[in-house]
ZAMARGU-4260 file (C-alpha; in steps of 0.2 Angstrom, whole numbers, plus 5000, padded with zeros to 4 digits):
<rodrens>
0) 5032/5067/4993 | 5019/5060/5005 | 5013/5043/5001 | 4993/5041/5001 | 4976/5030/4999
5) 4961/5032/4991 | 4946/5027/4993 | 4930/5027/4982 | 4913/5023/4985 | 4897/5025/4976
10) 4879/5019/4984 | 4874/5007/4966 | 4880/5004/4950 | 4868/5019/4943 | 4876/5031/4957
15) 4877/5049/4949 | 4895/5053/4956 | 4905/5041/4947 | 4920/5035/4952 | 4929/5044/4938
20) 4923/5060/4948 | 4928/5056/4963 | 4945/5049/4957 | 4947/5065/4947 | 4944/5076/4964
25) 4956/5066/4974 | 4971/5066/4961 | 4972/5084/4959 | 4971/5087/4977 | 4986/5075/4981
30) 4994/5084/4967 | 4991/5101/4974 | 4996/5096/4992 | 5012/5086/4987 | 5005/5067/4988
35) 5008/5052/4976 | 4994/5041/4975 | 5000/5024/4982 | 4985/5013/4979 | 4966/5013/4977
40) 4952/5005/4989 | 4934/5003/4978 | 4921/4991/4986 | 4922/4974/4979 | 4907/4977/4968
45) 4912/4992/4966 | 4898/5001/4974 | 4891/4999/4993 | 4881/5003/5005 | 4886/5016/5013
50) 4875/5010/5030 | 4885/4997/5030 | 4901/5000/5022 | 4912/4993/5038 | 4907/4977/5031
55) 4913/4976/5016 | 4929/4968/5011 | 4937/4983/5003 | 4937/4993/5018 | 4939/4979/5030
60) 4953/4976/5020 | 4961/4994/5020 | 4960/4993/5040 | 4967/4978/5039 | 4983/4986/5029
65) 4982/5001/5039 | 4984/4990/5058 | 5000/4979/5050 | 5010/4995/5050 | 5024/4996/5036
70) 5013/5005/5025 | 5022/5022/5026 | 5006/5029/5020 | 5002/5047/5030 | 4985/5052/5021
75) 4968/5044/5017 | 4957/5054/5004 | 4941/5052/5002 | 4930/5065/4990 | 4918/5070/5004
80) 4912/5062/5022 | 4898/5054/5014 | 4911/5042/5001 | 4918/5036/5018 | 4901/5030/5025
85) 4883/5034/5030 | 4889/5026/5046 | 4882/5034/5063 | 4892/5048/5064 | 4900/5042/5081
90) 4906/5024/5073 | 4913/5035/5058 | 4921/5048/5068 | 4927/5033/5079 | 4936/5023/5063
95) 4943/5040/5057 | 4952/5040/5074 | 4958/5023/5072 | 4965/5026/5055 | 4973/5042/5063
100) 4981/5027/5078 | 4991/5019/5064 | 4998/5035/5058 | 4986/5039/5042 | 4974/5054/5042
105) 4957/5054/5035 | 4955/5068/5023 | 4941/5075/5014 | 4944/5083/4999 | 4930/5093/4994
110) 4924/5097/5012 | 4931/5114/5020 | 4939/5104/5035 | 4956/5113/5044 | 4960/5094/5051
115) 4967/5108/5065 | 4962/5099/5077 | 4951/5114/5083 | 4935/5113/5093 | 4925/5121/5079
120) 4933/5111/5067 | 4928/5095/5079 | 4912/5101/5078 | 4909/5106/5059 | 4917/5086/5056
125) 4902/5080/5068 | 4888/5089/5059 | 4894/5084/5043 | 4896/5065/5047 | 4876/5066/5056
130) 4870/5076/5041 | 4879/5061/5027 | 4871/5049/5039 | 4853/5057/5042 | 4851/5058/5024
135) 4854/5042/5020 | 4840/5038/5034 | 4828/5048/5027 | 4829/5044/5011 | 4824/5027/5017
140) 4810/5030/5027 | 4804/5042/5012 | 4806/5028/4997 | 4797/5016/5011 | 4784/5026/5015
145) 4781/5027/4997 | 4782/5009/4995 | 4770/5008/5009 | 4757/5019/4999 | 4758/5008/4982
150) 4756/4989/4992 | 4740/4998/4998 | 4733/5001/4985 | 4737/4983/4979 | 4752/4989/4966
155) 4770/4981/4964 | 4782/4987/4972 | 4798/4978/4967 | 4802/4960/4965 | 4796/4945/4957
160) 4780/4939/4956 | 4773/4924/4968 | 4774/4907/4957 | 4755/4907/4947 | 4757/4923/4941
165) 4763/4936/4930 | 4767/4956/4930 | 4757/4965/4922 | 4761/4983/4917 | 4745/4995/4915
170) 4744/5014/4912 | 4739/5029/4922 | 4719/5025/4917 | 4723/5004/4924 | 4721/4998/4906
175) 4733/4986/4902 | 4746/4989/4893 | 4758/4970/4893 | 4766/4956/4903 | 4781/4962/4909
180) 4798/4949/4906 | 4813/4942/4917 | 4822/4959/4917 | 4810/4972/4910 | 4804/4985/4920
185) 4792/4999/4921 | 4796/5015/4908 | 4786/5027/4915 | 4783/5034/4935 | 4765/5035/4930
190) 4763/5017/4924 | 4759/5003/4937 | 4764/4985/4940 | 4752/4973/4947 | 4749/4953/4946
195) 4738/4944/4937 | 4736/4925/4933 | 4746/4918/4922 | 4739/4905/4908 | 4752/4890/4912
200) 4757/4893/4930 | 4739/4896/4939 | 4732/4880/4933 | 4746/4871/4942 | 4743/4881/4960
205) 4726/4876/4958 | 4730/4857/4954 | 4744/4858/4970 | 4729/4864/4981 | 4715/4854/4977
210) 4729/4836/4978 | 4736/4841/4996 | 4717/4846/5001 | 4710/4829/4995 | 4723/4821/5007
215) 4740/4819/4996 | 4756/4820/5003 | 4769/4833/5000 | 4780/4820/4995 | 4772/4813/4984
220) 4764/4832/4973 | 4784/4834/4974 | 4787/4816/4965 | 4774/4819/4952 | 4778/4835/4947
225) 4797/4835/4943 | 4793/4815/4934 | 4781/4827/4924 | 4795/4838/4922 | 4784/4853/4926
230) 4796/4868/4928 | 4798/4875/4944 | 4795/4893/4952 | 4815/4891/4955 | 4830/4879/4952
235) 4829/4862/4943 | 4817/4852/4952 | 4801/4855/4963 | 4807/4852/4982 | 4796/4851/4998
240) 4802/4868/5002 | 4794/4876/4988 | 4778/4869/4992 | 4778/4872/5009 | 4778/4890/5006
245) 4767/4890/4991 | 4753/4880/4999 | 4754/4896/5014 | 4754/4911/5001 | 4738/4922/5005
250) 4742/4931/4987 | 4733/4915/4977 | 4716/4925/4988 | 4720/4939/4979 | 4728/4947/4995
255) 4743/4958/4992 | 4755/4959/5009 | 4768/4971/5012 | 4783/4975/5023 | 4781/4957/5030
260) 4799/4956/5032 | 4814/4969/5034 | 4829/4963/5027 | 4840/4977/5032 | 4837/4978/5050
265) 4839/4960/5051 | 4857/4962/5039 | 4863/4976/5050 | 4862/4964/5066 | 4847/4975/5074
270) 4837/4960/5076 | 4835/4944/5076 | 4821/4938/5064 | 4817/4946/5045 | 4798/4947/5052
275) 4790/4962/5057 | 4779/4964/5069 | 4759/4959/5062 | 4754/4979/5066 | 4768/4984/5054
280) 4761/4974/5039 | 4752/4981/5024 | 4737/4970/5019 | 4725/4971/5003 | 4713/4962/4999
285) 4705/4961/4982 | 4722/4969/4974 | 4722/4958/4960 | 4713/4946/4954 | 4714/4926/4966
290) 4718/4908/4960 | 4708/4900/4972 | 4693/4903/4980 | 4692/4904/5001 | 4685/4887/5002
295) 4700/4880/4996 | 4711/4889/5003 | 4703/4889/5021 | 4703/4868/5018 | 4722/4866/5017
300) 4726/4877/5029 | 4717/4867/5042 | 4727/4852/5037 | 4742/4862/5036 | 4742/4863/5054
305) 4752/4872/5066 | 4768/4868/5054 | 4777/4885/5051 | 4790/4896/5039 | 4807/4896/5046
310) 4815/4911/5038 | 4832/4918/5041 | 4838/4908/5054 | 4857/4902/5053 | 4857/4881/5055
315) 4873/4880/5065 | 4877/4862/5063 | 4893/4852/5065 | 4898/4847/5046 | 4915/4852/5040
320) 4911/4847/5023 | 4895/4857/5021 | 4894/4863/5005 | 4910/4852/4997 | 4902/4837/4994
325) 4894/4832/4978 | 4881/4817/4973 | 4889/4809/4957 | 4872/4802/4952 | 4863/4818/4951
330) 4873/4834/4955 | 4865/4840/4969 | 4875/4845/4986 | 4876/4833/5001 | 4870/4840/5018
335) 4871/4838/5036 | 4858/4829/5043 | 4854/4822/5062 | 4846/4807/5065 | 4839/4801/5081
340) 4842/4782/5085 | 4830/4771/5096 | 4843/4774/5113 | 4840/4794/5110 | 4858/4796/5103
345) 4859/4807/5087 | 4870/4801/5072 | 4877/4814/5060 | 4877/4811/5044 | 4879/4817/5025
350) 4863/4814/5013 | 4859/4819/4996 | 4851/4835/4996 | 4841/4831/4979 | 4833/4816/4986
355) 4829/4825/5004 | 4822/4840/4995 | 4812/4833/4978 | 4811/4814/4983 | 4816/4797/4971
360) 4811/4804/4955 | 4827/4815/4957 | 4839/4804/4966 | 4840/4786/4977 | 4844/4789/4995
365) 4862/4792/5000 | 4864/4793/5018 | 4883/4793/5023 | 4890/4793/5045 | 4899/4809/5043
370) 4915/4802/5054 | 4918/4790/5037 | 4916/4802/5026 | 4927/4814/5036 | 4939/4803/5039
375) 4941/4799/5022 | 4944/4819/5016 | 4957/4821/5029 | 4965/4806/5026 | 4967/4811/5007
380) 4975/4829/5013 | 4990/4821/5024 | 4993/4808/5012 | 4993/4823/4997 | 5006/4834/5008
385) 5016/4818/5011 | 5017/4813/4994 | 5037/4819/4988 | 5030/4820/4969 | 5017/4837/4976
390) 5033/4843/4982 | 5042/4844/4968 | 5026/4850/4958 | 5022/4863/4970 | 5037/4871/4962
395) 5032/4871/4946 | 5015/4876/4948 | 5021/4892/4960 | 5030/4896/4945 | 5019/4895/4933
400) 5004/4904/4943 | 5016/4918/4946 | 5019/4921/4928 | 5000/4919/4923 | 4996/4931/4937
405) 5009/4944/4934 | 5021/4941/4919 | 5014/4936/4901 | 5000/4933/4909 | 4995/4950/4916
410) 4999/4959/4899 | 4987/4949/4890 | 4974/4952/4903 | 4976/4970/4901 | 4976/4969/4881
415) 4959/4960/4883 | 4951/4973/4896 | 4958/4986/4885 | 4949/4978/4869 | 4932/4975/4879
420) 4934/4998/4886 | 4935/5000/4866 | 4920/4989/4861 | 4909/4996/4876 | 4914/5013/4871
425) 4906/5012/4853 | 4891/5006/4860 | 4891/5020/4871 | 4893/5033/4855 | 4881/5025/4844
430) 4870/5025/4859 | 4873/5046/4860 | 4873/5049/4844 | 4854/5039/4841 | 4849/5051/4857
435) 4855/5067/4846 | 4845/5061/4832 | 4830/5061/4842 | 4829/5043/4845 | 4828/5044/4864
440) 4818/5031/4872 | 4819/5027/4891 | 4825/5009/4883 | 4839/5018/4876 | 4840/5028/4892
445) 4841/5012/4904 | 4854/5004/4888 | 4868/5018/4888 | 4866/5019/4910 | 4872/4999/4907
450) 4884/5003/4895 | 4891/5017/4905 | 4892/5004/4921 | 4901/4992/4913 | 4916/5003/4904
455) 4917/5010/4921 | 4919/4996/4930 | 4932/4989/4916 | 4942/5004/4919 | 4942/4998/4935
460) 4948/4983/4932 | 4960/4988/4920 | 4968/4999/4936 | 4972/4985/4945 | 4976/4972/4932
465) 4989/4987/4926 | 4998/4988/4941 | 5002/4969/4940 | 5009/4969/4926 | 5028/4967/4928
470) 5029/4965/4947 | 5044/4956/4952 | 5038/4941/4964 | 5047/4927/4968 | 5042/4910/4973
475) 5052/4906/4988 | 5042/4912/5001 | 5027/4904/4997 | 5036/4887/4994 | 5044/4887/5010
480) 5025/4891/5019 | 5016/4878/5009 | 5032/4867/5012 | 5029/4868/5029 | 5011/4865/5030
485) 5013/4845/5030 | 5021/4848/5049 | 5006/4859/5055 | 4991/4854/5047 | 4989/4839/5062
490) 4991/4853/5074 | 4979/4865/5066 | 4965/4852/5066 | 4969/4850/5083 | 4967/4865/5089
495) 4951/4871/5076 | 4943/4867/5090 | 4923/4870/5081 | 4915/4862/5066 | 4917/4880/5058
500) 4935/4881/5061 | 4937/4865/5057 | 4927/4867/5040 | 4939/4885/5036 | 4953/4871/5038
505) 4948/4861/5026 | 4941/4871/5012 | 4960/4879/5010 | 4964/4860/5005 | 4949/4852/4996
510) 4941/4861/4982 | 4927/4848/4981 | 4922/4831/4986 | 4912/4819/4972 | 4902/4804/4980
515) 4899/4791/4970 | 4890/4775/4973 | 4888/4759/4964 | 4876/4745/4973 | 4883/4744/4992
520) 4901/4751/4988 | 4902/4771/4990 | 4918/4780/4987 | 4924/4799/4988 | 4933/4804/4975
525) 4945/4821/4985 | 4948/4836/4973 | 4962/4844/4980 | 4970/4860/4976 | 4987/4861/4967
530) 4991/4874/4977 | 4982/4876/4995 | 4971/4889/4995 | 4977/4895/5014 | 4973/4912/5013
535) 4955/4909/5010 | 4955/4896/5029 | 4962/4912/5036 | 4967/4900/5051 | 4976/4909/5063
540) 4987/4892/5065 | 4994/4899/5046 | 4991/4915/5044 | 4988/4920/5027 | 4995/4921/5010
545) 4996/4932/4996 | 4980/4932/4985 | 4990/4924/4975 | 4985/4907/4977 | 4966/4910/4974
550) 4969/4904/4958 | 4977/4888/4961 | 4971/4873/4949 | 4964/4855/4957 | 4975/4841/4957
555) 4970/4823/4952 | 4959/4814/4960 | 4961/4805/4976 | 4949/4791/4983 | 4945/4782/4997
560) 4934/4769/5000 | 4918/4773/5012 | 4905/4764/5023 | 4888/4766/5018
</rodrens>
């Protein structure tokens, strides 16, 4: 029998053609045509875009597979063209064609194609891929243009509401009908969702305002607020950022803008910037009901200045420990920061992000040269993959992760994801049966679409834990690569020849770094991973490994002293 994939896609997690379905059409057609089913692709969430499904993992993933060879795989089957992708219909007919280079044929099951290659048949493939992708197109522009038509007439359209205020929910008529919740959402399409002021947050806008306008500094409104531990619009603490962007919003007027930014565009690589252009904007004024009044508002803008809202640009900065290293006084992350010296030369170094973002009253300072700090990580990874007694344990550990992964250890995974399919499946039946009774309420409704989600993406995973489950792998071939790594790790940070290949490097090894400081001695306590985690460097010095090893435990701790 011909070997085959599969793939399945669906566009969110309340798409109409389940997965089931599609899985369902796919496995009678390989049993009609002769195939067996050699493995299944499902996006990593299991759903995607189908705009932008050549980014995803999954599929990236299955081209991977398909360009190492040694698959012995002939057929691909997808349920129709549009589960392959909304792509334009040139880049889909284009990675057809490429999975047809490495000897495996893209087939539609439910769409009449000969795969003769026949001009008509050509031709009947290339309407089919434009119509999945100008659907998909349209369907945008209509739910935008919609959108559009709500923010004018000062509605809700989606998203939370700016700090100071809460949603509203009113009826048809505009009377209102209650103060929508984290998580709640309208019932009805003729019900509305607008802002209005709420009791505990709007006095604190106004109070930001009138402090900055009278000639306090942002630092300081930051200080008071978190040693009043007034909660924030997000996070633990009130940072400079936040008030930045709150002292700018229009919306405290009353104003309600629009379409300001476009997120997709920006995602998809077809510009540069998340702003759209000022003509593209959709302003109302008067939509719901201001904070402040203009004369307040007008007053710290002028001494705002010319300072701006950076949104959406990458900070490309040379810091391999970016997002590793931890303060041990207050929790927060360290991060890069340039400093300019009196000569004009620029030191690197790593400070607390807690004090840089919400000042003293959260943390001290903790300013770090980034060559000490560095120095010390790498240190603690040679001396780890010199140390003889990590030899030894590496071979314990490979065992021991192998059987969690796929001996005892997979079988009971698959007995809890069978338990969890029965639990959810109840709650799916009671759930029907309160329906039958005539108990329907579009909470229920929303409640059993959740329900349904979840078994379905349990059977899911119950799939792939199942095919786990008794696999025979054994440890010598990671041990002899991981063996090895203490003879090419100098050469691999040698040759990373960028902070962000550098940084790929050392996150395979280090799993976290603590910073800890007591008076004028700081040290770096290096978490390191049992097992390196090379397959997440992906460093082409390595290669990479089986997934095997994401799972690896840290080790103990490993410190070095540091300069501060």
């Amino acid at each position: 029998m011909e070997r085959a994939w599969t793939f399945y896609r669906r566009s969110t997690n309340l798409q109409e053609l389940s997965i089931d379905d599609q899985r369902r059409e796919c496995e009678a057609f390989a049993a009609s045509h002769g195939m067996t089913i050699q493995r299944e692709f499902v996006p990593t969430r299991g759903y995607a875009s189908g705009m932008t499904i050549n980014r995803d993992p999954t599929f990236l993933e299955m081209i991977r597979l398909a360009e190492a060879g040694n698959h012995g795989v002939r057929y691909l089957l997808v349920y129709d063209v549009s589960r392959f992708g909304r792509l334009p219909a040139k880049l889909k007919i284009y990675y057809e064609q490429h999975f047809q280079r490495h000897g495996i044929h893209v087939i539609s099951v439910k769409d009449d194609f000969r795969n003769d290659g026949s001009i008509g048949d050509d031709i009947t493939q290339l309407v089919k891929h434009s119509e999945a992708h100008q659907y998909s197109v349209k369907l945008s522009e209509l739910t935008l243009r919609g959108m559009k038509s709500h923010a004018r007439l000062g509605h809700s359209v989606g998203g939370k509401a700016p700090y100071g205020y809460d949603r509203l929910l009113v009826d048809q008529a505009g009377n209102p009908v209650k103060i929508l919740r984290r998580g709640e959402h309208k019932a009805d399409k003729l019900q509305r969702v607008i802002f209005t002021p709420s009791p505990s947050e709007a006095p604190i806008v106004r109070e930001i305002f009138e402090t900055y306008g009278k000639g306090t500094g942002i630092n300081t409104i930051v200080n008071d607020l978190n040693k009043r531990k007034i909660p924030p619009p997000r996070g633990e603490h009130w940072a400079k950022g936040i008030i930045r962007f709150l002292l700018r919003n229009r919306a405290y007027l009353g104003e309600r803008i629009y379409n300001k930014r476009s997120y997709k565009g920006y995602r998809r690589g077809e510009k540069g910037d998340l702003f759209n252009p000022k003509v593209e904007w959709i302003s109302t004024k008067q939509a719901h009901e201001p904070i402040l009044t203009e004369e307040v508002f007008d007053k710290v803008q002028l001494r705002f200045g010319s300072w701006k809202a950076r949104v959406g640009g990458a900070q490309r900065r040379p810091y391999m420990l970016s997002g590793l290293c931890v303060c041990g006084r207050c929790g927060y992350k360290l991060v890069g920061q340039n400093k300019r010296s009196g000569k004009g030369y620029r030191a690197r170094y790593y400070a607390c992000s807690g004090y840089v973002r919400s000042g003293p009253s959260v943390c001290a300072s903790l300013h770090l040269p980034s060559e000490y700090l560095e120095a010390v990580v790498i240190q603690a990874i040679r001396d780890n993959l010199n140390d003889p007694e990590w030899k030894e344990e590496i071979k314990e550990n490979l065992a021991s992760m192998i059987e969690a992964e796929f001996g005892t250890g997979a079988e009971t995974h698959v007995e809890e994801i069978k338990t969890e399919i029965v639990k959810v499946s109840k709650e799916i039946d009671n759930m029907v049966g309160a329906i039958r009774d005539g108990a329907f309420s579009p909470a229920l409704s929303t409640a059993l679409k959740d329900a349904e989600t979840r078994c379905e993406d349990l059977k899911l995973r119950l799939r792939e834990a199942q095919r786990k489950v008794g696999v025979a792998i054994s440890p010598q071939g990671y041990l002899s690569q991981i063996l090895g790594l203490s003879n090419r790790f100098e050469d691999a940070l040698q040759r990373s020849a960028t902070p962000e290949r550098k940084k790929d490097l050392i996150q395979g090894f280090v799993c976290q770094v603590n910073v800890n400081r007591e008076g004028a001695r700081m040290s770096a306590d290096c978490i390191l991973w049992k097992v390196p985690k090379i397959e997440t460097a992906q460093h082409p010095v390595f290669g990479t490994l089986d997934r095997l090893t994401s799972k690896a435990p840290e080790s103990s701790y490993l410190s070095g002293a540091l300069r501060g």
